[in-house]
C-alpha positions in Angstrom: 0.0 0.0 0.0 1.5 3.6 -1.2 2.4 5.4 2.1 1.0 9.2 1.9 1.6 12.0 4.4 -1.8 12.0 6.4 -2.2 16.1 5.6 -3.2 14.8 1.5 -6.1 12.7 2.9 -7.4 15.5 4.9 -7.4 17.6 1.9 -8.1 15.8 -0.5 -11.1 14.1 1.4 -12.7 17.7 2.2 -11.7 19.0 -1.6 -13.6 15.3 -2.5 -16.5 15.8 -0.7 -17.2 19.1 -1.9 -16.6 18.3 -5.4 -19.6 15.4 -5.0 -21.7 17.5 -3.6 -21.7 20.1 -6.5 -21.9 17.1 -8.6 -25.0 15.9 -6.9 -26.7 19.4 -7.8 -26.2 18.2 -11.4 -29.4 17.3 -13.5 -28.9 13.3 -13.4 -28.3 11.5 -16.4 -31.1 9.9 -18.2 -29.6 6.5 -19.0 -30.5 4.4 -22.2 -33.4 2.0 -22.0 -30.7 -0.9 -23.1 -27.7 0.0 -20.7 -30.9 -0.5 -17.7 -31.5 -4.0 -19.7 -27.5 -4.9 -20.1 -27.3 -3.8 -16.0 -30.5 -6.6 -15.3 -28.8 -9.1 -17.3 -25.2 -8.9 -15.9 -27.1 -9.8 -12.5 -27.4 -13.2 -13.3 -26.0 -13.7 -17.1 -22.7 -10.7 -17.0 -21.4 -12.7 -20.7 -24.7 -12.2 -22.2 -25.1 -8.4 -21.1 -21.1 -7.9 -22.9 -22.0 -9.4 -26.0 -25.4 -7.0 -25.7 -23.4 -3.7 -25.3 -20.6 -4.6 -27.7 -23.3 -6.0 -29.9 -25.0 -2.7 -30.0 -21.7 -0.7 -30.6 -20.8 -2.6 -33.8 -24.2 -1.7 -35.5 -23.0 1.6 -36.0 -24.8 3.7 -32.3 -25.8 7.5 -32.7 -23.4 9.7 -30.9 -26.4 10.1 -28.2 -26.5 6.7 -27.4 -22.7 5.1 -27.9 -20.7 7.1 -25.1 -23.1 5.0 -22.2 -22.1 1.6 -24.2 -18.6 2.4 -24.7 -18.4 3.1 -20.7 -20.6 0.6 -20.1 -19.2 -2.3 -21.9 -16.4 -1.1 -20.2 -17.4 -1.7 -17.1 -18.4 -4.9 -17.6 -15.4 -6.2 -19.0 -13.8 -5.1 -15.3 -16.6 -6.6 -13.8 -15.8 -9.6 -16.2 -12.0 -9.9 -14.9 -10.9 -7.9 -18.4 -9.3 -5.2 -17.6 -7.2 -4.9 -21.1 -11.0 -4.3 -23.0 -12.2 -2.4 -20.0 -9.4 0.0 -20.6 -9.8 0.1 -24.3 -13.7 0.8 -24.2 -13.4 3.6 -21.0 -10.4 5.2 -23.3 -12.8 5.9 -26.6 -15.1 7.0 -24.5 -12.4 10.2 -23.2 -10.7 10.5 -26.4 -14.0 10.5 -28.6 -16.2 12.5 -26.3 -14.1 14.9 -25.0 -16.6 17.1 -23.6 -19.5 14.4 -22.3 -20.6 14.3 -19.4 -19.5 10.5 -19.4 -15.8 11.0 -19.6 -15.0 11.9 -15.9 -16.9 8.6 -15.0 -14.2 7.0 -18.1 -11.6 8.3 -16.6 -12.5 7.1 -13.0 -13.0 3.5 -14.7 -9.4 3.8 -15.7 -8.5 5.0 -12.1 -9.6 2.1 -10.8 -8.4 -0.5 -12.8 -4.9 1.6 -12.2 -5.3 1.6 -8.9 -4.6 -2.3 -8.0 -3.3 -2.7 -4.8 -1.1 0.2 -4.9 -2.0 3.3 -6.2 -0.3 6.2 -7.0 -0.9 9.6 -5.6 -2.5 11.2 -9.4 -4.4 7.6 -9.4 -5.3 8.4 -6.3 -6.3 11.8 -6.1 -8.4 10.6 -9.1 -10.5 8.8 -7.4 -11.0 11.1 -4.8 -12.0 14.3 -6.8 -14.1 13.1 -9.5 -17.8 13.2 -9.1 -20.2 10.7 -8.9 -23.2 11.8 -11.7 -22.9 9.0 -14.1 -20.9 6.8 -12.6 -22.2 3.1 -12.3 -22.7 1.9 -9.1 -20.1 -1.0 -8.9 -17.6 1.4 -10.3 -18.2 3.8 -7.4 -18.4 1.0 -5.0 -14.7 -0.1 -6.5 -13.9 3.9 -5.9 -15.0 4.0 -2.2 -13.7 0.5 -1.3 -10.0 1.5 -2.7 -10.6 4.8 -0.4 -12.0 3.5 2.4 -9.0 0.8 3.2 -6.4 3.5 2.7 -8.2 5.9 4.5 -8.1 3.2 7.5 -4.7 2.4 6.9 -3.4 5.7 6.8 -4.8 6.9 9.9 -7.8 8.7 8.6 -10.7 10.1 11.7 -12.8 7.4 12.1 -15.5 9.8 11.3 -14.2 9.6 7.4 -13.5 6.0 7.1 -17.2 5.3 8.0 -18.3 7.6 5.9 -16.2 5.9 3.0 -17.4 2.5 4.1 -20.9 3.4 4.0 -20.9 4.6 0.5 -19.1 1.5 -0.9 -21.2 -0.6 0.9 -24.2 1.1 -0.4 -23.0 1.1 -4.4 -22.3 -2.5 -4.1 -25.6 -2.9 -3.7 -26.1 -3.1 -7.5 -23.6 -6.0 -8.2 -23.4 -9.4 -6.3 -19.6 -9.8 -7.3 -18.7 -6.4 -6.4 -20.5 -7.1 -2.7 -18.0 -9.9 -2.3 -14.9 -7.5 -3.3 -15.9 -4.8 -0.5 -16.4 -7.7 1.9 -13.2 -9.0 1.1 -11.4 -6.0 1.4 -12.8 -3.9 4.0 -14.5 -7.0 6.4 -12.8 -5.5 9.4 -14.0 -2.3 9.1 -18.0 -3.5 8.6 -21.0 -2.9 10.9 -23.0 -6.2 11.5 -25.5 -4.9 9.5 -23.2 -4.2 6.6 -21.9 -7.2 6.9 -25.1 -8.9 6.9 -26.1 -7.1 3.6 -22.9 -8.2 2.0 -22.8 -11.8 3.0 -26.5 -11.9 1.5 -25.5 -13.3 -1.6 -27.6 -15.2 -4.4 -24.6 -17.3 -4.5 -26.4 -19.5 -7.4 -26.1 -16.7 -9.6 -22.5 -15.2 -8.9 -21.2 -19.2 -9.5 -17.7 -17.3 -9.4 -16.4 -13.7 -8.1 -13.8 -12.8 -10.2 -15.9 -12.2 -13.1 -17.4 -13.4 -16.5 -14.9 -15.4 -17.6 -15.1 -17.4 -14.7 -19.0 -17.6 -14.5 -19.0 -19.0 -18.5 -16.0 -21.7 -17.6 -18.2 -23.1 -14.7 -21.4 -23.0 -17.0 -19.4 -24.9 -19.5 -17.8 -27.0 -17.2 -21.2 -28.0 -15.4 -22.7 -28.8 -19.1 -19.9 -30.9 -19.5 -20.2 -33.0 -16.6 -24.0 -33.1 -17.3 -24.0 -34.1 -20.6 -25.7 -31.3 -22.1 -23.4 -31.5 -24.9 -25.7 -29.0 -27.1 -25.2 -26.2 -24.1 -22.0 -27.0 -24.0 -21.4 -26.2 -27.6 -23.3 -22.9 -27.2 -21.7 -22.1 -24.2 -18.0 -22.6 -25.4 -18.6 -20.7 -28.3 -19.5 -17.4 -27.0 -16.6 -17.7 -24.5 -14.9 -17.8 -27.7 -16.9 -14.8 -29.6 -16.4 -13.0 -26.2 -13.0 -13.9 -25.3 -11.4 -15.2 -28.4 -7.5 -15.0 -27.2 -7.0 -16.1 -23.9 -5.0 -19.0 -22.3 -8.4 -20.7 -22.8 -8.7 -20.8 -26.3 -7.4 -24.0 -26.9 -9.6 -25.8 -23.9 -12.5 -23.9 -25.3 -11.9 -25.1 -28.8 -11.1 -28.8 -27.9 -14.7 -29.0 -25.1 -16.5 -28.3 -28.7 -14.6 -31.6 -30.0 -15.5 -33.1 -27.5 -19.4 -32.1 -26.8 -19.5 -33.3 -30.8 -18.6 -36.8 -30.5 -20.6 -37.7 -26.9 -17.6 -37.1 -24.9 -17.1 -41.1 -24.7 -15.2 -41.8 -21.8 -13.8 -45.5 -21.2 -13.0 -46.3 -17.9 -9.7 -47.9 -17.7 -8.9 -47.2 -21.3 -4.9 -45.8 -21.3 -3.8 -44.5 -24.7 -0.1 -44.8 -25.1 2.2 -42.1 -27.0 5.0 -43.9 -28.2 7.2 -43.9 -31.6 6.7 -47.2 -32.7 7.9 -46.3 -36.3 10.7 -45.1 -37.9 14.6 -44.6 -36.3 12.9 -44.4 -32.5 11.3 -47.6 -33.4 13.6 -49.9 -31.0 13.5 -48.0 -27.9 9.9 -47.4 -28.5 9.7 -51.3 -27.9 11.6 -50.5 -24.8 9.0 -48.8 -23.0 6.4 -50.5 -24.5 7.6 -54.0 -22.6 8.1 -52.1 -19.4 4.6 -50.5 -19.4 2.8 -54.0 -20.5 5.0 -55.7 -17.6 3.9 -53.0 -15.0 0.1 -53.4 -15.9 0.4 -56.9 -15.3 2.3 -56.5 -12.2 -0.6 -54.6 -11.1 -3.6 -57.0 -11.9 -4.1 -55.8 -15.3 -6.1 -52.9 -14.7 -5.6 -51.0 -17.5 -6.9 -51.6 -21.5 -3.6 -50.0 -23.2 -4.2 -48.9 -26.4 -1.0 -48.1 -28.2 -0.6 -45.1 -30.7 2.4 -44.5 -33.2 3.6 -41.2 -32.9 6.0 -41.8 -36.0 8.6 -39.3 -34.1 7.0 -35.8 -35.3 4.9 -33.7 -33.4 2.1 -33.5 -35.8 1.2 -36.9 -35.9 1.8 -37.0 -31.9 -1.0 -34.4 -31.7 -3.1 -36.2 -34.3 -2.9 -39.6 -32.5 -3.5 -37.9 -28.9 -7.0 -36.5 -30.6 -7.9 -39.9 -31.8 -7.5 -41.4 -28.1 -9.0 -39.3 -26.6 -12.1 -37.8 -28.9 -12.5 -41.3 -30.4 -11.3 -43.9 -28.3 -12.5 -42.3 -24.7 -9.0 -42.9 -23.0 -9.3 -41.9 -19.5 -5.6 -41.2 -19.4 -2.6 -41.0 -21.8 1.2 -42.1 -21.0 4.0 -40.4 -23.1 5.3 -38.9 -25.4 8.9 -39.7 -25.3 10.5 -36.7 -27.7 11.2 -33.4 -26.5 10.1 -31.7 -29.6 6.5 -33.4 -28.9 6.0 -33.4 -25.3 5.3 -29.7 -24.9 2.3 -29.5 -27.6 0.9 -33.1 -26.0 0.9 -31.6 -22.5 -0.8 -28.6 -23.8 -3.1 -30.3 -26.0 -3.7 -33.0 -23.2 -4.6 -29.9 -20.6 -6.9 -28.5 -22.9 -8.5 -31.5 -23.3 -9.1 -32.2 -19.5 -7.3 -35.6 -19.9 -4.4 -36.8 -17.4 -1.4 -37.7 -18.9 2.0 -38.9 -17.7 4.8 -37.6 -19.9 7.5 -40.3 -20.4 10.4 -37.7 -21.4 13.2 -36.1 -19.5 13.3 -32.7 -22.0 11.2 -29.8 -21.1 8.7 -28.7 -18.7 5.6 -30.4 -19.5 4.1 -29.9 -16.1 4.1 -26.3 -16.4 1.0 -26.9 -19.1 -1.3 -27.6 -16.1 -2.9 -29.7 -13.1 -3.5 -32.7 -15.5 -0.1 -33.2 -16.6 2.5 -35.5 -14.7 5.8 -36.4 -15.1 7.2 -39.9 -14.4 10.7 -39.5 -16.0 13.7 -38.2 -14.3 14.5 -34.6 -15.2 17.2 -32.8 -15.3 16.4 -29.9 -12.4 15.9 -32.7 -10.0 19.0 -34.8 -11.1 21.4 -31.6 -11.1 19.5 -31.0 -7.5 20.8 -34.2 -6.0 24.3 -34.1 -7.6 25.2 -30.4 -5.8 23.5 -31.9 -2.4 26.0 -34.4 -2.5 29.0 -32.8 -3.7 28.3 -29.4 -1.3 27.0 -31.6 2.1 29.0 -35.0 1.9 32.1 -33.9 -0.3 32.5 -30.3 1.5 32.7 -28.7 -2.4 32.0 -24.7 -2.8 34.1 -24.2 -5.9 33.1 -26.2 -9.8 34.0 -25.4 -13.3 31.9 -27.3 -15.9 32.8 -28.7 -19.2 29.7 -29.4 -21.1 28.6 -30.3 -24.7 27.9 -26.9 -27.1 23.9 -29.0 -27.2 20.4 -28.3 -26.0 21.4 -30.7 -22.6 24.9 -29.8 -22.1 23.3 -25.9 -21.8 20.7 -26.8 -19.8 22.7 -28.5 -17.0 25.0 -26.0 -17.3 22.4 -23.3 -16.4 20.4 -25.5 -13.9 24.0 -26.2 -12.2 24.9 -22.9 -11.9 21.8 -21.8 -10.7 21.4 -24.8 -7.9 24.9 -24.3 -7.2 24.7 -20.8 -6.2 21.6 -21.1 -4.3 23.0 -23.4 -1.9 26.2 -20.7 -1.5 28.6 -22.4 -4.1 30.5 -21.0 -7.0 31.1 -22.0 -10.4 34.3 -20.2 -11.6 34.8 -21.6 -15.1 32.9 -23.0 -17.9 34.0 -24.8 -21.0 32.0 -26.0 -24.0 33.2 -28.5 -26.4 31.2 -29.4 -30.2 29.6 -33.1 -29.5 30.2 -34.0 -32.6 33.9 -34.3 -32.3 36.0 -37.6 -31.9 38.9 -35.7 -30.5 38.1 -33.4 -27.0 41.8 -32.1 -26.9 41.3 -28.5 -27.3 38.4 -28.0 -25.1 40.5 -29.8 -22.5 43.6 -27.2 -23.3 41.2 -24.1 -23.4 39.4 -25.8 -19.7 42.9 -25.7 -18.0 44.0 -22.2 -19.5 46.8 -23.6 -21.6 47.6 -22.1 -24.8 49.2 -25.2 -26.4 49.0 -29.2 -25.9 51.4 -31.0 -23.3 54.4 -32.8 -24.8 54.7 -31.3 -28.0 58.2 -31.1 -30.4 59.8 -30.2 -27.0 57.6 -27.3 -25.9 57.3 -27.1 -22.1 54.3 -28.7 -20.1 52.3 -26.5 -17.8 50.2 -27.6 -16.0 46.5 -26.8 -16.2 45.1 -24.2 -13.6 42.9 -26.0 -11.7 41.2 -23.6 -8.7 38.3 -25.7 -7.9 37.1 -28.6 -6.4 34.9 -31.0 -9.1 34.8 -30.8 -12.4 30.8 -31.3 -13.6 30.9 -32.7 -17.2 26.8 -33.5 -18.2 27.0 -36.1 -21.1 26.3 -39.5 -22.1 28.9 -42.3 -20.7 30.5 -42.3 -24.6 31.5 -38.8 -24.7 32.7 -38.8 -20.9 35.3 -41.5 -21.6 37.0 -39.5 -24.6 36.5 -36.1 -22.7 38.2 -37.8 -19.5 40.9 -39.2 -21.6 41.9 -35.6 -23.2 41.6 -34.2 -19.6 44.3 -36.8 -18.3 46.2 -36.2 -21.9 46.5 -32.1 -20.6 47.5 -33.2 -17.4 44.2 -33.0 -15.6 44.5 -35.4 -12.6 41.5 -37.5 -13.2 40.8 -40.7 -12.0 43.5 -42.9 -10.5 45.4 -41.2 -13.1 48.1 -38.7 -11.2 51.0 -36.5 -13.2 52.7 -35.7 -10.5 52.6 -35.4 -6.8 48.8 -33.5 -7.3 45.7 -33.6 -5.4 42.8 -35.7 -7.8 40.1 -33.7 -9.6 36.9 -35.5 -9.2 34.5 -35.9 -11.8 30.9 -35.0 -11.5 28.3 -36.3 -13.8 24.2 -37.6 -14.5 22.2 -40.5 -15.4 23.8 -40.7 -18.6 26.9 -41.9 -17.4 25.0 -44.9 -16.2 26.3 -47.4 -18.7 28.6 -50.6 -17.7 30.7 -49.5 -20.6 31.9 -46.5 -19.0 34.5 -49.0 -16.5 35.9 -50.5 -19.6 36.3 -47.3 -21.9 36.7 -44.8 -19.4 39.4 -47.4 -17.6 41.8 -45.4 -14.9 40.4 -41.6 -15.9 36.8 -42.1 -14.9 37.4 -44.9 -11.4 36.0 -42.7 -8.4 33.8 -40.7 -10.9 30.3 -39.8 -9.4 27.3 -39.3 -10.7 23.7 -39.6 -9.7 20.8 -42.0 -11.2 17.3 -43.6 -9.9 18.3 -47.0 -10.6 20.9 -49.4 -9.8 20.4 -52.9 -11.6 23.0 -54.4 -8.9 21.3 -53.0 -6.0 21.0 -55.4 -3.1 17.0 -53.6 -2.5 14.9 -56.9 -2.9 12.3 -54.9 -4.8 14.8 -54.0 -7.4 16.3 -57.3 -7.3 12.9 -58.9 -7.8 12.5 -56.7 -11.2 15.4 -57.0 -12.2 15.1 -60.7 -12.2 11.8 -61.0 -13.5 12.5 -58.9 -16.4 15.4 -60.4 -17.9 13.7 -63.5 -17.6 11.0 -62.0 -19.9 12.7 -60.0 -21.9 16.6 -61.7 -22.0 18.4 -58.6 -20.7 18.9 -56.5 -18.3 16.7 -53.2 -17.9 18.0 -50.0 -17.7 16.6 -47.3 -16.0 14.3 -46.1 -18.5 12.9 -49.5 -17.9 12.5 -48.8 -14.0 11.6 -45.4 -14.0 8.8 -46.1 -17.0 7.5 -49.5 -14.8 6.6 -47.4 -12.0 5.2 -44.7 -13.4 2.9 -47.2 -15.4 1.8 -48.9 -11.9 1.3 -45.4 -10.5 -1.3 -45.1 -13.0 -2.5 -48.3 -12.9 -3.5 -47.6 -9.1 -4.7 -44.4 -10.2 -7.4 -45.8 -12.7 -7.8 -48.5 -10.0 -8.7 -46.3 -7.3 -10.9 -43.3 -9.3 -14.6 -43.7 -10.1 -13.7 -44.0 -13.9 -13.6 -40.1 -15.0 -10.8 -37.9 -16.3 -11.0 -35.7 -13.3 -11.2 -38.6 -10.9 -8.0 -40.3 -12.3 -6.4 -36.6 -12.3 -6.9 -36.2 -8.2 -6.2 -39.9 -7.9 -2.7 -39.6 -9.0 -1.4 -37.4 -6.5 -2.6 -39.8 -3.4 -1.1 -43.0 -4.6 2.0 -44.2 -3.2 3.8 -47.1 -4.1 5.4 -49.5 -1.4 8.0 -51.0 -3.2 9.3 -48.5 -6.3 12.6 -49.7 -8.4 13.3 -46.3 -9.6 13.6 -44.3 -6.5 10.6 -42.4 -6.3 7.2 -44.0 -5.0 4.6 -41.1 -5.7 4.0 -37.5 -7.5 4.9 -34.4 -5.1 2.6 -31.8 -5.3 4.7 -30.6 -8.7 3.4 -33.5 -9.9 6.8 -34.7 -10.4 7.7 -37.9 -9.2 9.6 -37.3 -5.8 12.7 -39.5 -5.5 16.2 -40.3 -3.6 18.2 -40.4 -6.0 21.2 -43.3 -5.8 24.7 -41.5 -5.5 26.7 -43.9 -7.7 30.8 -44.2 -8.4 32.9 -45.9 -11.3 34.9 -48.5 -9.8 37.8 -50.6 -11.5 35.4 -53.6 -11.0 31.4 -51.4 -12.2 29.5 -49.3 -11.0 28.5 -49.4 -7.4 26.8 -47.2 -4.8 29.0 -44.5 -3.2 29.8 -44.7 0.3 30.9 -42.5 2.4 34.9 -42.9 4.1 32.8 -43.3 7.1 31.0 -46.4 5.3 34.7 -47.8 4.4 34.9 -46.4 1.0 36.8 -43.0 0.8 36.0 -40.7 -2.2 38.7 -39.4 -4.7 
């Protein structure tokens, strides 16, 4: 709240007051037979009396009649929630009608929507000194509630605050949803009689008080869960003639689709996202095995109905339509690409349907409260890794040497950013092209070297190396060469030691997590760490259970796509098992279930929907990979 000196409310209160009054010697207004229809509607129906007003202004008004339905269309927009149109409609109203009688009340309307919950003092003294002829009553209501709680704040006589009170009190009696604002805001300062009158509320016709917008998406909603698939249709289609760019457009658009075929909903029926055709073909089989395996584990209660994406995002938006619209899938799991899981959440949010995104890339959560995740992303793998490496390994000081790619930038970033929240520093960064064999010169350019070591008799520095881990965020592969041209500049990685030098340990994520990486990384990767969900040596009994049962299925061992997939499929599974068979059932669902015996380190969704895990802290050994254990445990670090 804007703090003013208590001598400007004085003033500007008495200035007010007598400024209304010589307004209130005015002749009144003689308001337009439709703007006193429009006012009756908006009581019970406020997207009806809009498209009423607005409807009247684009037939062309005489200039007698369109100043009252420019300011009040305006209006109801702010009434509505819309204060971009509200501005738009009180601002033609000023400009075009300069001297009307209606442009002080414009200019108020504009006052108030400026006003928010912090008001300057020309907004301010605004809404103090303009009068109240023409005015509509919720706007004035909005004028005196804004005064009132500063007034009361400020230190205003008690004498004026009541006085303020009373009038917004009284001018909310025109509007329900402006009676539940100046409640809101000013309950403290109410009489038990004002509070009575405000409280009185036809709640069956103000279904929501922040406006239109709100009012139609309940109507539509309500139609929808009815089955009144023809009101729907109406319904959703003048939220689109009223409203026809909003963050709703697409839900709008996609509850006609669905009103038009019956909204069939199968309970039990899981549509399935996957890329069963084409060069993802293979691991599409992956997940598909894993998902089938978890159903079963699980009783079987899911019908999976499996959908080739054919790796492009049209076709993944074409084939989440068809399960849903067509084959009434209560649920979807997938996609798996990261150029396709951002449209599919959004397309699956609009559509009201729950989905679990099977892909690491992007934020597909952030499309809404029916999208999940049940892959391990990056924030939350970067999250344990600087946990570790700040509160076991005593580390405040990194450099990172990452791949010039859309991963290698995003750890970067995410590192950085985790690292310095928990008080941490990263003091260099390095980028090398992943599409090179040879990592030499990144290496050189990492340990501030000019030239390569051992060259036609040139003399070997060694690299400057003033910090504690290096954090290098690629695929197992890539980290053996990179290691390899580290130890080639000197870099004391690994066992590997030029000299009498403290090691460098290397930091890394779940894509390190190959068996390979002992054999190809050999001495410059041993006491490497890195951070996964799944361990297929574990010594858990619930991940040595899976682990046996699926390579006797499937003749190999899973990885932990394969973990993290099969329990994000039983998640659902319990989910579907436990809702009454809708969407929205299966939606709420999901964030109560709660798995007793997980194999990828998470057993339900926090409240990010996210699956919360405890991540495994994981070394390279000269013998695999194994869990990393404290020097407390027996096992000292490198």
């Amino acid at each position: 709240m804007v703090k003013l000196p208590k001598s400007f409310l004085i003033l500007s209160f008495g200035a007010a007051m007598g400024l209304m009054n010589c307004a209130a010697r005015r002749p009144p207004l003689l308001t337009p037979p439709l703007i006193e229809t429009a006012v009756e509607t908006a009581a019970t129906d406020r997207a009806s009396a809009i498209t009423m007003l607005e409807s009247a202004l684009r037939d062309n008004p005489d200039a007698t009649t369109e100043p009252w339905l420019l300011l009040w269309a305006g209006e109801q927009r702010r009434l509505s929630g819309d204060d971009a149109a509200a501005r738009s409609w009180f601002e033609q109203v000023a400009d075009r009608y300069a001297t009307h009688p209606l442009k002080e009340p414009a200019m108020l309307g504009m006052a108030v929507i400026d006003a928010g919950d912090s008001p300057s003092g020309n907004t301010l003294a605004t809404l103090q000194l303009l009068g109240e002829s023409g005015v509509p009553d919720s706007l004035n209501a909005d004028r005196y509630r804004i005064l009132a709680r500063i007034a009361a704040d400020e230190g205003s006589t008690s004498g004026r605050v009541r006085e303020l009170v009373k009038k917004a009190v009284a001018y909310a009696e025109s509007d329900d949803t402006v009676k539940i604002r100046v409640h809101a805001t000013l309950g403290d300062l109410l009489s038990e009689e004002q509070t009575t009158n405000l409280t009185s509320v036809d709640l069956t016709a103000v279904t929501d008080s922040l406006g239109a917008q709100e009012q139609l998406q309940f109507q539509i909603k309500s139609a929808m869960t009815n089955d009144s698939f023809e009101d729907a249709i109406a319904l959703a289609r003048r939220y689109l003639e009223l409203w026809p760019e909003t963050e709703r457009t697409s839900e709008m658009e996609y509850t006609i689709k669905r009103a038009e075929a019956g909204d069939v909903v199968q309970p039990g029926k899981v549509g399935v996202l996957l890329p069963m055709s084409g060069r993802y073909a293979p691991a599409a089989t992956r997940f598909k095995q894993s998902i089938e395996m978890a159903n079963r584990r699980e009783g079987g209660p899911l019908e999976l109905t499996f959908a080739d994406t054919g790796g492009s995002t049209e076709q993944t938006i074409a084939e989440l339509e068809r399960l849903v619209l067509e084959e009434g899938c209560v649920a979807l799991l997938g996609p798996l690409l990261k150029e396709g899981v951002m449209p599919a959440a959004e397309a699956a949010q609009a559509l009201n349907v729950p989905m679990i995104a099977l892909s690491q890339s992007q934020d597909p959560t952030a499309a809404g409260e029916y999208i999940y995740r049940g892959f391990l992303p990056l924030q939350q793998q970067v999250e344990a890794l600087v946990e570790h490496a700040v509160t076991d390994r005593g580390f405040t000081r990194f450099a990172i040497l990452y791949p010039e790619n859309d991963y290698g930038q995003g750890a970067r970033d995410i590192f950085t950013e985790v690292a310095t929240a928990r008080g941490a520093t990263v003091v260099r960064r390095q980028s090398y092209d992943p599409g090179a064999s040879v990592f030499l010169d990144a290496a050189r350019q990492l340990g501030g070297k000019s030239k390569a070591s051992g060259g036609s008799g040139e003399a070997s520095n060694p690299p400057t190396i003033d910090y504690d881990a290096l954090f290098i965020p690629d695929n197992h592969q890539r980290v053996a060469l990179v290691a390899s041209a580290l130890a080639y500049e000197e870099f004391p990685v690994g066992t590997f030691r030029p000299g009498r030098v403290r090691g460098l340990p290397l930091l890394g994520l779940n894509a390190w997590n190959n068996p390979l990486l002992v054999e190809s990384g050999g001495q410059y990767t041993q006491g490497s760490v890195f951070v996964d969900a799944f361990l297929s040596t574990s010594s858990d009994p619930h991940t040595a259970a899976f682990v046996s049962s699926y390579k006797a299925e499937y003749r190999r061992e899973p990885s932990v796509i394969d973990a993290v997939t099969f329990d994000a499929t039983r998640l659902l599974a319990q989910a579907v098992a436990a809702s009454d068979g809708s969407r929205d059932s299966v939606r709420d669902s999901l964030g109560g279930i709660q798995l007793k015996d997980p194999v990828g380190a998470g057993s339900h969704f926090g409240a990010d929907r996210e699956v919360s895990r405890e991540l495994l802290i994981l070394t390279v050994t000269a013998s695999g990979i194994r869990a990393w254990k404290s020097p407390n445990e027996g096992e000292a670090p490198q």
